[in-house]
VEXDO-884285 format. One record per residue (C-alpha): residue number from 0; z, x, y; residue in three letters. Coordinates in nm, 2 decimals. Each point is the difference from the previous one (the first is absolute). Layout:
<sites>
  pos       z       x       y  code
  NUM       Z       X       Y   ala
...
</sites>
This chain:
<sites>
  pos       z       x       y  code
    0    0.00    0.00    0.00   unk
    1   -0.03    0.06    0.38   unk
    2    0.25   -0.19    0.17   unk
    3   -0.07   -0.30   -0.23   unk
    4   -0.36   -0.01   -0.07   unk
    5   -0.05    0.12   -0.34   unk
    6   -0.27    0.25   -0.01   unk
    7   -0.06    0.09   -0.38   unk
    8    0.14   -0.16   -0.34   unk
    9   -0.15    0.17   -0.26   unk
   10    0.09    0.09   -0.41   unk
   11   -0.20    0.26   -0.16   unk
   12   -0.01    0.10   -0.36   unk
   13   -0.13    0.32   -0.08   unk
   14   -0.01    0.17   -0.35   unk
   15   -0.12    0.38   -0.10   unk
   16    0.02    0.33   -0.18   unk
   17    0.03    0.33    0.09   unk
   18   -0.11    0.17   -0.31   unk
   19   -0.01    0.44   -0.02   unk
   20   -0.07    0.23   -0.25   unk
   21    0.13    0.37   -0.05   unk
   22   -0.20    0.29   -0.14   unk
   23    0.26    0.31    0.03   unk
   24   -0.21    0.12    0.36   unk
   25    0.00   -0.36    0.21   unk
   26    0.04   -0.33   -0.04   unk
   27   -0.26   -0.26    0.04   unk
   28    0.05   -0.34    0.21   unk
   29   -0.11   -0.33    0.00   unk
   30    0.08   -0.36    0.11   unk
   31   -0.11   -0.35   -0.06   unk
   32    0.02   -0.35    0.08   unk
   33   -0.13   -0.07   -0.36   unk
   34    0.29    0.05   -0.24   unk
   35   -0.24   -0.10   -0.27   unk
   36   -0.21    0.30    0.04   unk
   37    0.30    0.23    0.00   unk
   38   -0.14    0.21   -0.30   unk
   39   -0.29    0.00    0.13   unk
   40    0.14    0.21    0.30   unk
   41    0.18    0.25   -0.24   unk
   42   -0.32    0.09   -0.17   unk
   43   -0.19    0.06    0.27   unk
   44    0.28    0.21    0.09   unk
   45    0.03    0.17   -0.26   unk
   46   -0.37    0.11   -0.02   unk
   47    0.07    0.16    0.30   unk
   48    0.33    0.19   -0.10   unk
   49   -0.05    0.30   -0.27   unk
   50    0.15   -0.07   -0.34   unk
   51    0.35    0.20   -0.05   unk
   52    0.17    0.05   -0.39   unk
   53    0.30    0.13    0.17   unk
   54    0.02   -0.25    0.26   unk
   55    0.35   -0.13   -0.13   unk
   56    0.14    0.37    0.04   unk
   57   -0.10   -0.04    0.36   unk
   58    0.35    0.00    0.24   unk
   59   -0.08   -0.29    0.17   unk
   60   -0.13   -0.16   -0.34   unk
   61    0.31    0.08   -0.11   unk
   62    0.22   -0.13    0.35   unk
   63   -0.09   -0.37   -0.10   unk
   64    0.20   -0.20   -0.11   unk
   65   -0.06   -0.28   -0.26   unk
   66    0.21   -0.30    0.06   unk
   67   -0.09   -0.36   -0.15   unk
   68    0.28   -0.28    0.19   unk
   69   -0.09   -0.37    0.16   unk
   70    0.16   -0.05    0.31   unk
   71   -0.12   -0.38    0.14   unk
   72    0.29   -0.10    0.26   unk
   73   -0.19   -0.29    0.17   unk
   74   -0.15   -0.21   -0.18   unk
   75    0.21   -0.31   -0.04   unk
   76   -0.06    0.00    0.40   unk
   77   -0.21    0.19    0.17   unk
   78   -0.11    0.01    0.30   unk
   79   -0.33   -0.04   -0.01   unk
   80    0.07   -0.39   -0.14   unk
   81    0.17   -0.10    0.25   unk
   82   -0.22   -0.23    0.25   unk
   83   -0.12    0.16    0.32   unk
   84    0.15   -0.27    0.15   unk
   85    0.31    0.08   -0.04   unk
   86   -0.03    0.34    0.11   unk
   87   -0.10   -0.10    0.34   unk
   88    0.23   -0.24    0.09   unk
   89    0.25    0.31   -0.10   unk
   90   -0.19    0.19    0.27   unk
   91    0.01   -0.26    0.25   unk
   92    0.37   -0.04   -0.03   unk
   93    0.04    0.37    0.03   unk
   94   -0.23   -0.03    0.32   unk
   95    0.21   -0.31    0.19   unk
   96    0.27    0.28    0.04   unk
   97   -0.19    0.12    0.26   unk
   98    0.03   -0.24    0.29   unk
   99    0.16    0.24    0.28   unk
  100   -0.17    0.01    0.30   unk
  101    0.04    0.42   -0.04   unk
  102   -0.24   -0.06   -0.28   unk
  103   -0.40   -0.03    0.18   unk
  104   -0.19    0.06   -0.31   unk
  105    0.05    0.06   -0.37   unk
  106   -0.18    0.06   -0.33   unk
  107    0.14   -0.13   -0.29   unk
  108   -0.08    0.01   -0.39   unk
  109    0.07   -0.07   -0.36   unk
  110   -0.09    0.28   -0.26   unk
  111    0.04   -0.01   -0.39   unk
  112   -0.09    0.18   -0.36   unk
  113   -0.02   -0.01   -0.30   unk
  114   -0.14    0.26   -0.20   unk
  115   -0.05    0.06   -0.43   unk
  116   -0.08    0.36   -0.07   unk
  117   -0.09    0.10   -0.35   unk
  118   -0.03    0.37   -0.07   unk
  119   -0.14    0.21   -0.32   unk
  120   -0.09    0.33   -0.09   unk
  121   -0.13    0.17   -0.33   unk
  122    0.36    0.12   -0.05   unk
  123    0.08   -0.35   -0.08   unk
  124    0.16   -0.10    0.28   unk
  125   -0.02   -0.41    0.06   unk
  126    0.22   -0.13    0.29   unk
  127   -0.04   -0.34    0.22   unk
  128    0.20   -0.11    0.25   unk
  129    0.06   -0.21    0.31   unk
  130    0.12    0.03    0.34   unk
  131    0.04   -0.28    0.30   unk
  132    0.08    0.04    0.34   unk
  133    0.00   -0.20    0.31   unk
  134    0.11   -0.02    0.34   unk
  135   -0.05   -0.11    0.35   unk
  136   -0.12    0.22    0.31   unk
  137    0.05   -0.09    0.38   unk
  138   -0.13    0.22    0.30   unk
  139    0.10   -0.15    0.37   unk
  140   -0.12    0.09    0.30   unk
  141    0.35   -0.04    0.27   unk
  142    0.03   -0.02    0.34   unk
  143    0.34    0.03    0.22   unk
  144   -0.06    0.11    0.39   unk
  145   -0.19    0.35   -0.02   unk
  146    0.11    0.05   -0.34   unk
  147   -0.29   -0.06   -0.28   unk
  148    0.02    0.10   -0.34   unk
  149   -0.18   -0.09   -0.34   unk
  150    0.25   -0.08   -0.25   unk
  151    0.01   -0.09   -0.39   unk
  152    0.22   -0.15   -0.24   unk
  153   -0.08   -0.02   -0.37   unk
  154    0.16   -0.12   -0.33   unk
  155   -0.06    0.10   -0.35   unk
  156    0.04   -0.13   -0.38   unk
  157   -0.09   -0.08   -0.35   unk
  158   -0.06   -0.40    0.01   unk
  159   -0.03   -0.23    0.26   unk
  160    0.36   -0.16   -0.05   unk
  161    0.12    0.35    0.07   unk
  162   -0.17    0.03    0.34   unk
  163    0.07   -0.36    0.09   unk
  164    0.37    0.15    0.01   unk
  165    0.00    0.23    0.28   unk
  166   -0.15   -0.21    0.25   unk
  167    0.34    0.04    0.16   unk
  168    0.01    0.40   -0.03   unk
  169   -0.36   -0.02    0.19   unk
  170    0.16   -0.26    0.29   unk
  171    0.23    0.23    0.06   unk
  172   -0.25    0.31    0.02   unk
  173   -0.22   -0.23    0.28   unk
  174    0.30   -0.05    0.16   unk
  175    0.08    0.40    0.05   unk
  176   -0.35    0.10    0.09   unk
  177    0.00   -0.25    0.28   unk
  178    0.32    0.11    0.11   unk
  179   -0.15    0.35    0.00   unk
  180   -0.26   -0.08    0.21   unk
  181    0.24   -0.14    0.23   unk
  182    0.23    0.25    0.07   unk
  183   -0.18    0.37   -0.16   unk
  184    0.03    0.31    0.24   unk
  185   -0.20    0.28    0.09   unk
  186    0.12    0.30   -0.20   unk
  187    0.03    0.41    0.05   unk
  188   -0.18    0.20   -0.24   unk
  189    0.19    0.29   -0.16   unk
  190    0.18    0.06   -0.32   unk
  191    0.26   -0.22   -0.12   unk
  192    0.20   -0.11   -0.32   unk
  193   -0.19   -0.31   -0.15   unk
  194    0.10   -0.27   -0.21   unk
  195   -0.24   -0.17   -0.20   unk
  196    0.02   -0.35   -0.19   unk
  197   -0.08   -0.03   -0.36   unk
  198   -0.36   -0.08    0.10   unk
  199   -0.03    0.30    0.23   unk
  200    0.15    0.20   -0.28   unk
  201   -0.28   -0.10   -0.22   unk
  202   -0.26    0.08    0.27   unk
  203    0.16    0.33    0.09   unk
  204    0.05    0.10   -0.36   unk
  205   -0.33   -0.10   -0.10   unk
  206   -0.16    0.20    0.28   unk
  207    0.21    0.30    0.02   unk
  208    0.01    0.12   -0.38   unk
  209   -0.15   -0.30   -0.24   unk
  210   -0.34    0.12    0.09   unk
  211    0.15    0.36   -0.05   unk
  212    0.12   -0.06   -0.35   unk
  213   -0.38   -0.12   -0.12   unk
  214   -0.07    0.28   -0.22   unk
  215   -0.38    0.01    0.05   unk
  216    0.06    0.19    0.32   unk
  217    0.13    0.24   -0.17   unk
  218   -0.27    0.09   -0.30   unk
  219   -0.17    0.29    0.09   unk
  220    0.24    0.11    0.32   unk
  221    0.25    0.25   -0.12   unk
  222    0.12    0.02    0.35   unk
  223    0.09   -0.38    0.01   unk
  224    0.16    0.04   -0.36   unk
  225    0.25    0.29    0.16   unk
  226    0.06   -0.24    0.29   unk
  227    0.10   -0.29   -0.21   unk
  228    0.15    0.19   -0.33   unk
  229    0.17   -0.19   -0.19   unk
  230    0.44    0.08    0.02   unk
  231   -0.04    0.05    0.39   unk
  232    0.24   -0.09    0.17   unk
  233   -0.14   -0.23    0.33   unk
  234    0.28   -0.24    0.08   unk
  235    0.37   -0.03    0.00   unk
  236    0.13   -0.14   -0.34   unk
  237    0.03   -0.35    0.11   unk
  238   -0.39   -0.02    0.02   unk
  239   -0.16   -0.18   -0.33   unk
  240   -0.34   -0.10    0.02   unk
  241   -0.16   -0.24   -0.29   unk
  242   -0.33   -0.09   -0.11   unk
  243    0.06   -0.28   -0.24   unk
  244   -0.32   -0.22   -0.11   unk
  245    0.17   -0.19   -0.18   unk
  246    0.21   -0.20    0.30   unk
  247   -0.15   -0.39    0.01   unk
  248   -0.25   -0.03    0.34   unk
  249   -0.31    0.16    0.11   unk
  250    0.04    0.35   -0.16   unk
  251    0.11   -0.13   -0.33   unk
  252   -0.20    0.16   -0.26   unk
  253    0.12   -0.02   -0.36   unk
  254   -0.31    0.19   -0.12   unk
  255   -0.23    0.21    0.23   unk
  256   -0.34   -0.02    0.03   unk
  257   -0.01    0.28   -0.31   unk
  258    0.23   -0.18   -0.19   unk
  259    0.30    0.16    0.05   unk
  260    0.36   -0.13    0.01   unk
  261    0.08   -0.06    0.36   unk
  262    0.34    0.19    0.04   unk
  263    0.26    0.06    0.25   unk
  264   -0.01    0.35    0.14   unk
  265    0.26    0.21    0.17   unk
  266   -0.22    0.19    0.29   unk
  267    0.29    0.13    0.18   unk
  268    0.35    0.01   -0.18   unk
  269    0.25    0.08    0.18   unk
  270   -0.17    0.20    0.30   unk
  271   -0.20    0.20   -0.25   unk
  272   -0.36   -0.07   -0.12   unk
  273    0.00   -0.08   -0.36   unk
  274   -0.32   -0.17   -0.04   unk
  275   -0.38   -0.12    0.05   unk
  276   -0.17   -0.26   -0.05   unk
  277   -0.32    0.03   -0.22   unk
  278   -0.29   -0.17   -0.18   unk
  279   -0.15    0.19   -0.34   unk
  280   -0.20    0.25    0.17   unk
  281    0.30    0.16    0.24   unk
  282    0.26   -0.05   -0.30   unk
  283   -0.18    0.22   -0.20   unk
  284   -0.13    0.21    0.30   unk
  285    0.35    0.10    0.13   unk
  286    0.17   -0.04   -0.36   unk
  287    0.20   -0.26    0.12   unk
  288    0.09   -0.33   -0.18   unk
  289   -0.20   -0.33    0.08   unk
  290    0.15   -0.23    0.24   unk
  291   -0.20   -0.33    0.01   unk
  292   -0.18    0.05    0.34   unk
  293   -0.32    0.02   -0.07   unk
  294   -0.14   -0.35    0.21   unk
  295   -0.33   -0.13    0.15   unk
  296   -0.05   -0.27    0.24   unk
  297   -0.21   -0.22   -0.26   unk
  298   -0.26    0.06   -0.28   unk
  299   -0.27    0.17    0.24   unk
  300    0.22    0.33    0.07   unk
  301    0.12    0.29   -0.25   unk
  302    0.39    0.00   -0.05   unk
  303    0.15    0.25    0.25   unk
  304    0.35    0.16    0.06   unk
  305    0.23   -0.31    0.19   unk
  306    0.32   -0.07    0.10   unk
  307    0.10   -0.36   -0.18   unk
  308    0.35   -0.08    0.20   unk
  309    0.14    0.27    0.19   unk
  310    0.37    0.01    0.14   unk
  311    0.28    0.23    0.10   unk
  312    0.30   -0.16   -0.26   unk
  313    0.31   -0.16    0.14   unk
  314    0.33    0.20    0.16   unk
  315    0.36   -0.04   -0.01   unk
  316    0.09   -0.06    0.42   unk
  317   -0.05   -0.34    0.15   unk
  318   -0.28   -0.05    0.23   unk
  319    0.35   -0.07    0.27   unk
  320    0.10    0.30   -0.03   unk
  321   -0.34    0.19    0.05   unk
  322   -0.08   -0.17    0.30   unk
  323    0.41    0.10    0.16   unk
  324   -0.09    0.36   -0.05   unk
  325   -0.30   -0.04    0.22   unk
  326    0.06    0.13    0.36   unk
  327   -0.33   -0.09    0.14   unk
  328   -0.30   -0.03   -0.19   unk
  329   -0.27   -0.24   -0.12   unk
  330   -0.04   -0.35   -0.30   unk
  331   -0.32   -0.05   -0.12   unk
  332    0.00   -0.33   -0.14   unk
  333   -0.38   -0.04   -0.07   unk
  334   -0.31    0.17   -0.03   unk
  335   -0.38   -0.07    0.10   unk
  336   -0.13    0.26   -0.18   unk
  337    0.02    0.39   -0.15   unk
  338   -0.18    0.30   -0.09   unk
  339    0.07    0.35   -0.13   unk
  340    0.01    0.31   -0.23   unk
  341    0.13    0.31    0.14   unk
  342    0.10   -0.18    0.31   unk
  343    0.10   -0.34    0.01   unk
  344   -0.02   -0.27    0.31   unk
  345    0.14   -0.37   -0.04   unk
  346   -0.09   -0.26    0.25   unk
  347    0.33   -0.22    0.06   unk
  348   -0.05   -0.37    0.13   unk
  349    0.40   -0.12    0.07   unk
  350    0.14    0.30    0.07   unk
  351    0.36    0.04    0.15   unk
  352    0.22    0.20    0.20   unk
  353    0.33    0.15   -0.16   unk
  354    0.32    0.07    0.21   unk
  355    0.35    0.12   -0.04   unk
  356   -0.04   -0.12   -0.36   unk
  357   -0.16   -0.37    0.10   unk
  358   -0.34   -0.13   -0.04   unk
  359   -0.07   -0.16    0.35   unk
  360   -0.34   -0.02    0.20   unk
  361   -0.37   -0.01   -0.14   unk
  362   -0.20    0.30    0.09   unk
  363   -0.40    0.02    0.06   unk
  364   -0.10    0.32   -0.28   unk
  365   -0.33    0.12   -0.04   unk
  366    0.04    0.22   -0.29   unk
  367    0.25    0.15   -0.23   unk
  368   -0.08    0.39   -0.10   unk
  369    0.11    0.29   -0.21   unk
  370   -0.08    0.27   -0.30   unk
  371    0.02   -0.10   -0.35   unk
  372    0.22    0.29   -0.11   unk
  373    0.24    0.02    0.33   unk
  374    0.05   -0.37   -0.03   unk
  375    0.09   -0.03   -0.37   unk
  376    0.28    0.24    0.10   unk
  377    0.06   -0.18    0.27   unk
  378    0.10   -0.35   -0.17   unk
  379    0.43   -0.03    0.07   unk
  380    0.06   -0.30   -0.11   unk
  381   -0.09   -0.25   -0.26   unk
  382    0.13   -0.37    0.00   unk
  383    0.14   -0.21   -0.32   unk
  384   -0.18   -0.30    0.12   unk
  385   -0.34    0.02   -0.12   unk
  386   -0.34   -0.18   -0.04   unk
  387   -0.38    0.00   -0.20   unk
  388   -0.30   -0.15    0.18   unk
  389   -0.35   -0.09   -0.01   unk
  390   -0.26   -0.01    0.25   unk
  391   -0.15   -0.30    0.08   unk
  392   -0.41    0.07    0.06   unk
  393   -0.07    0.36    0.03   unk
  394    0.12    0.31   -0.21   unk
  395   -0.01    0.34   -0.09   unk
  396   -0.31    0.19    0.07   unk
  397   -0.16    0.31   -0.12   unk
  398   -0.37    0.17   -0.05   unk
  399   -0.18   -0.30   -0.01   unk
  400    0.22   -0.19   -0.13   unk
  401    0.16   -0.30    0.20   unk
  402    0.25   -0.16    0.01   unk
  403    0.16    0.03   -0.32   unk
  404    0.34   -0.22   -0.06   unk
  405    0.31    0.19    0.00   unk
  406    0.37   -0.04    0.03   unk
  407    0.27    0.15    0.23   unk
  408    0.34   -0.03    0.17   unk
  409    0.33    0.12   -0.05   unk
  410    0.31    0.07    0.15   unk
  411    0.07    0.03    0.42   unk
  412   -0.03    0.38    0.03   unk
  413    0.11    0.26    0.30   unk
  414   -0.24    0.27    0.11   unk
  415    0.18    0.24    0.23   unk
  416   -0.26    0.04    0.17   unk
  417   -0.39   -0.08    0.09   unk
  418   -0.21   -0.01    0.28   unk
  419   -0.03   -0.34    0.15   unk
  420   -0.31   -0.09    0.28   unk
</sites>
């Protein structure tokens, strides 16, 4: 919707293969929107690849696992049978929130999936498996004197009951945006501590070393491997940070797209790096074991090294006391978007000013900035409350691919200090 005309309703049904063959030297790709000429594809395929005895002797050959499980979740109710109809008029009650003058202009939609994968290999792997998601998306477009700002609010679940539920929870984020439009102030730049919510946390760990623990990067680039060797010590010991595929959302992946167990890998334990995530290939490349993170964006791309849901884990101090230790610094509450590698930058939406150990006015911030490895070390504090989210629209992207569904979150967490424009 704009406002309250609808501008597209549509369902769409799409069903494929992505089908590859390995000869020892390369592998050979195809895909298809014809499932019924799926051997068909392999032998053309394998005409073109050269004919190996010892192919099973191969270390990636030897990487794969074979794994033969049925994991169907959804279907006494899924999604995709429940009447448009309904769905809109979920939308539409989401959209009559929105009735403050603050408010000029906004973009709302609905978004849901359901998706059956079914994987083989000559190993005799057979897995299939489901996965549903669905959420609602709100951009606005607010107004208040000389302050204008474009602000979002979004909610994210499993089924349509679920989302129905936090109507409330997405009333009450309205309400905050338009009070920050109301009342945010211009800002100095410099370097200050920062306190980020559990969905800045999953931006900022993302950013700052998710893309970093990829293992792809590192195949073929000793220099990187040194950087990032495994028993370093790059954070205080109450830093953990997760990659856990197997966490319900849009990074759940009980298989990969090479059949492999999803898992739940400790990347940082402790302040020290203790692991990478990896498909076949970069297991066997860096002799490290499999991880479960080798994802495409659909049928038409090759499986590549990704994060499935990324988060720093849970403290021991209450978010209370974090925030009394604070002298003056900055909140960031929410996010419009991020990038990174070796340097990280977060864009924050609400962002807030801390003082004598309060959380008081909202603040206009352009960016948030720093270094992968001097913030890691960086981190001071982690909080016990904690929480997993999903995007709603959008997603991870990398190469060519885009956007790919992932998870994040975790607890509020301290950085001592980052530059803030």
């Amino acid at each position: 919707y704009k406002k309250e005309e609808l501008q597209e309703q549509k369902i769409r049904n799409n069903k494929g293969a992505f089908i590859r063959v390995f000869d020892g030297n390369r592998w050979y790709y195809s895909s298809t929107t014809d499932v019924n000429g799926i051997q068909e594809k392999i032998d053309i395929l394998a005409s073109m690849a050269t004919p190996n005895d010892a192919i099973h002797n191969h270390p990636y050959v030897k990487k794969i696992e074979i794994n033969q499980d049925v994991r169907m979740q959804y279907q006494d109710n899924p999604i995709h049978q429940i009447d448009v109809s309904k769905k809109d008029a979920v939308l539409r009650d989401f959209l009559a929130l929105l009735e403050d003058p603050t408010i000029v202009h906004f973009n709302g939609f609905y978004v849901d999936n359901l998706t059956i994968k079914e994987i083989f290999n000559s190993k005799g792997t057979h897995v299939k498996f489901d996965k549903q998601t669905c959420g609602i998306g709100i951009s606005m477009q607010m107004v208040s004197g000389d302050n204008k700002d474009r602000l979002s609010v979004s909610s994210s679940a499993i089924t349509l009951e679920e989302l129905m539920t936090k109507k409330d929870l997405c009333a009450k984020e309205v309400q905050k945006d338009i009070d920050y439009v109301k009342h945010a102030e211009t800002f100095d730049a410099g370097e200050y501590p920062v306190l980020m919510s559990p969905l800045a946390t999953g931006v900022f760990t993302h950013e700052s070393f998710g893309h970093k623990s990829e293992s792809d990067f590192m195949v073929g680039d000793e220099a990187m491997r040194k950087e990032w060797q495994l028993g370093k010590v790059i954070g205080k010991p109450l830093l953990n940070i997760i990659d856990d595929g197997t966490v319900k959302g849009n990074g759940y992946v009980p298989y990969d797209d090479e059949g492999t167990l999803g898992k739940k890998t400790m990347i940082i334990t402790e302040g020290k790096l203790t692991g990478r995530l990896h498909s076949v290939a970069t297991s066997a490349a860096l002799e490290e074991p499999l991880t479960g993170n080798a994802r495409s964006i659909n049928f038409e791309f090759e499986p590549i090294v990704r994060m499935t849901t990324t988060y720093i884990n849970k403290g021991k101090t209450p978010l209370d006391e974090i925030i009394k230790s604070i002298d003056y610094g900055v909140f960031i509450d929410t996010i419009k978007h991020g990038s990174g590698m070796s340097t990280f930058t977060i864009a924050p939406s609400r962002a807030y000013k801390i003082e004598n150990g309060q959380i008081t006015n909202p603040i206009k911030l352009s960016v948030v900035t720093g270094n992968v490895f001097e913030t890691l070390t960086l981190v001071d504090q982690v909080s016990e409350e904690f929480e997993l989210l999903s995007f709603v629209g959008g997603g991870c992207g990398k190469m060519e691919q885009f956007p790919l569904p992932v998870g994040f979150g975790g607890p509020y967490t301290l950085v001592r200090k980052l530059k803030v424009q």
